[in-house]
C-alpha positions in Angstrom: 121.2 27.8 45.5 124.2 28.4 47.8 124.4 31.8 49.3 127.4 33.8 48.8 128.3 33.5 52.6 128.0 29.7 51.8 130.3 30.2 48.8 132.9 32.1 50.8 133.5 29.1 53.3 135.0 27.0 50.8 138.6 27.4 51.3 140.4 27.3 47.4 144.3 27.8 47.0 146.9 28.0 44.6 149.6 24.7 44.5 151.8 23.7 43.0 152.5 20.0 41.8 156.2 18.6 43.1 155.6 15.2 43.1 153.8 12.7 40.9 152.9 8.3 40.9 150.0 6.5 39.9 147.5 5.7 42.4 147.6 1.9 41.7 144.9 1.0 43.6 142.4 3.3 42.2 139.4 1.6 40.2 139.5 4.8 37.9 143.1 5.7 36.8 144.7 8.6 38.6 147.8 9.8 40.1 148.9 10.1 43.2 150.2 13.8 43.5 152.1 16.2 46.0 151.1 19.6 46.1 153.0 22.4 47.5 150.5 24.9 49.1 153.1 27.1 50.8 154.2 27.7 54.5 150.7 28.0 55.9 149.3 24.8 54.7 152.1 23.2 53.2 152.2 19.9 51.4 149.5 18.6 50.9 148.3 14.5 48.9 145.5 14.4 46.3 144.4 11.2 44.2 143.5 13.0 40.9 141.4 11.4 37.6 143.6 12.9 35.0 145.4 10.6 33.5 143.1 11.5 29.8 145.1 14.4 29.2 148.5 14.7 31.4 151.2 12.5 31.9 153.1 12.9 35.0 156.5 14.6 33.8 153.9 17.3 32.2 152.3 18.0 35.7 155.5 18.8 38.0 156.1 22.2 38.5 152.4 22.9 37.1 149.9 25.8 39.6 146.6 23.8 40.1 143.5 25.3 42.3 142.3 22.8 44.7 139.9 22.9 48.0 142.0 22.9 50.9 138.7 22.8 53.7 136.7 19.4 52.3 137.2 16.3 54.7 139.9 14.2 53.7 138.6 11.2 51.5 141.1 7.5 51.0 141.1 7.0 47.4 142.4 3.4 47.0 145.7 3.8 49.1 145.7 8.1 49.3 144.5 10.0 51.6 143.4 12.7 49.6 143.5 15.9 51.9 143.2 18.2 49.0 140.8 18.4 46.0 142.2 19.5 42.9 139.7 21.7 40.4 139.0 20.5 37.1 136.5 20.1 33.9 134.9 17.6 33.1 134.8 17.4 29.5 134.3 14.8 27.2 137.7 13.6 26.3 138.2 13.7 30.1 139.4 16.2 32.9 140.9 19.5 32.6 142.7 21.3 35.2 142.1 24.9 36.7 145.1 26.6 36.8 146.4 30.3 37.2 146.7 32.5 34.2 150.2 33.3 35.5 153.0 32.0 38.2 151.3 32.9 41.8 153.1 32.4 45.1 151.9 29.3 46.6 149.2 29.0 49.1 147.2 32.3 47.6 143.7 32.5 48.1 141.0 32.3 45.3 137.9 34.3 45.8 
């Protein structure tokens, strides 16, 4: 079990998505996405698996929660800096997103 000490080191944010491309290189499809995390952090690359339920002109302008503190990862020709939260369901991923417009960059705790 993680401690709540160990919970509260894992830096998660509100983004918002501005840009979006396939990552063409992936094995598993994904997009290539630019999130806007505010002036503090702010923009930020992600290789995301979720192509099941979004296409890309549905995902700009869309408030994701991602992990802003994880070592970057390459994901086929990404460097993903930020990981974006999701569900994994059966039909594929969800995203988390905020129940309403927040200013980008806010914390989640």
């Amino acid at each position: 079990m993680l401690t709540v000490e160990q919970f509260n080191q894992v830096d998660m944010r509100v983004g918002t998505i501005i840009e979006v491309g396939i990552n063409k290189r992936a094995r598993i499809p994904a997009y290539k996405l630019k999130i806007d995390l505010g002036e503090e952090l702010g923009i930020k690359t992600s290789s995301a698996q979720i192509t099941d339920y979004y296409q890309p002109e549905d995902l700009i302008q869309k408030q994701v929660i991602v992990v802003v503190n994880f070592e970057p990862i390459r994901i086929a020709d990404v460097k993903s800096e930020v990981r974006i939260l999701g569900i994994d369901t059966k039909e594929g991923c969800v995203i988390l997103t905020s129940e309403r417009k927040v200013e980008n960059g806010c914390k989640i705790f």
